[in-house]
C-alpha positions, 0 to 999 in steps of 0.5 A: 701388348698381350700375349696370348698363347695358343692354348690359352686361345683353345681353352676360351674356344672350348668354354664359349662353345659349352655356353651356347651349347647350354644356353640352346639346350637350356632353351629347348628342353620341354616342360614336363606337364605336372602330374594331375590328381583325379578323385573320383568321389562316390559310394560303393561303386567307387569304393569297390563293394564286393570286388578284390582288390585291383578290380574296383572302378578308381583301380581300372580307370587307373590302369586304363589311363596309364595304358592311354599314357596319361600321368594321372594319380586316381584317388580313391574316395568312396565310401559305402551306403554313402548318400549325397547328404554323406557326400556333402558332409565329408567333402571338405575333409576329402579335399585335403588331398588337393585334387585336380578333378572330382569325379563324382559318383553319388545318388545311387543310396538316395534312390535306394531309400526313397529319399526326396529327389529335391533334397538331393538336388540340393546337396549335389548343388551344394557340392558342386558349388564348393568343387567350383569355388576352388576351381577344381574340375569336375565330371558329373555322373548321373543315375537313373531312379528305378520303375518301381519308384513311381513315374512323378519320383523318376522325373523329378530324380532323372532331371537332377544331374543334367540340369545341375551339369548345365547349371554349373556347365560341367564335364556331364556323363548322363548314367553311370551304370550305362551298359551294366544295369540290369545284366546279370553278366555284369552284375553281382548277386544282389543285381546292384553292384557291377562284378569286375567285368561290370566294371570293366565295360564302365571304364572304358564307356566313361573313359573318353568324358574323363580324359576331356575334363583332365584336358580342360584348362 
């Protein structure tokens, strides 16, 4: 027969009691969610044309997504006088920085210059195609082509992004500059880029479209 003694006895209690305890614990800690990287990719409305710094679109969004308690990294791609053929051309390169979802904000040069709506259509088809190949989430944003462009030019441009968000049955916000177009209030001098309060008023429009593209799974 063994002789076990009382001390030995307690030692053994206390080990048994640290394992259930571990393993219990061990099995109801939650699994922290990953942080999400959102690009938002675009012209200068994204790249923050006439603004401080901290006062762009990418800046505010993040700031407001942090405020609504989101652990969301904003990346900031835009590019000033960007066309959508720009765009397309330096996607590939951008998605090295392995992104979640693109936000896209492209079109607003093209109207500028006049350029062939169906060109356009062609290369944010393009750009869509490559995002949803790699399975990266996406929110669309649309523009609206100007009166002076011609009644024939706005319905070709202003079909563009809705059909392509159909098409391609993406997160879809029909105007970007909803709110701000057109308002001194909200705009710089030269009435085309949104001034800080501008884009204050975008963010919190486009908020609710960017937080349901980051839950879709």
């Amino acid at each position: 027969m063994f002789s076990v003694n009382l001390y030995t006895l307690k030692i053994c209690g206390l080990i048994f009691t640290l394992l259930a305890f571990i393993i219990v614990t061990a099995g109801s800690t939650p699994v922290l969610a990953a942080q999400q990287r959102l690009m938002v990719y675009g012209d200068s409305l994204v790249a923050g044309y006439g603004l401080s710094a901290g006062e762009g679109f990418p800046e505010q969004l993040q700031q407001a997504l942090t405020a609504a308690g989101r652990d969301v990294k904003v990346l900031n791609a835009g590019v000033s006088g960007d066309t959508t053929a720009g765009g397309l051309a330096r996607l590939d390169w951008a998605l090295s920085d392995q992104p979640d979802a693109v936000m896209i904000i492209l079109g607003g040069n093209d109207l500028l210059r006049g350029l062939d709506p169906q060109q356009t259509r062609e290369n944010l088809k393009q750009i869509l195609s490559r995002l949803q190949a790699q399975n990266i989430k996406i929110l669309l944003c649309g523009m609206l082509a100007p009166v002076n462009l011609g009644p024939a030019y706005r319905q070709q441009f202003d079909l563009i992004y809705p059909e392509l968000a159909d098409r391609f049955n993406t997160e879809f916000y029909p105007f970007f500059l909803h709110g701000v177009a057109l308002n001194p209030k909200f705009n710089q001098p030269d009435g085309l880029h949104p001034n800080k309060s501008g884009v204050a008023v975008i963010t919190q429009s486009v908020l609710p479209s960017v937080l349901s593209v980051l839950d879709k799974d």
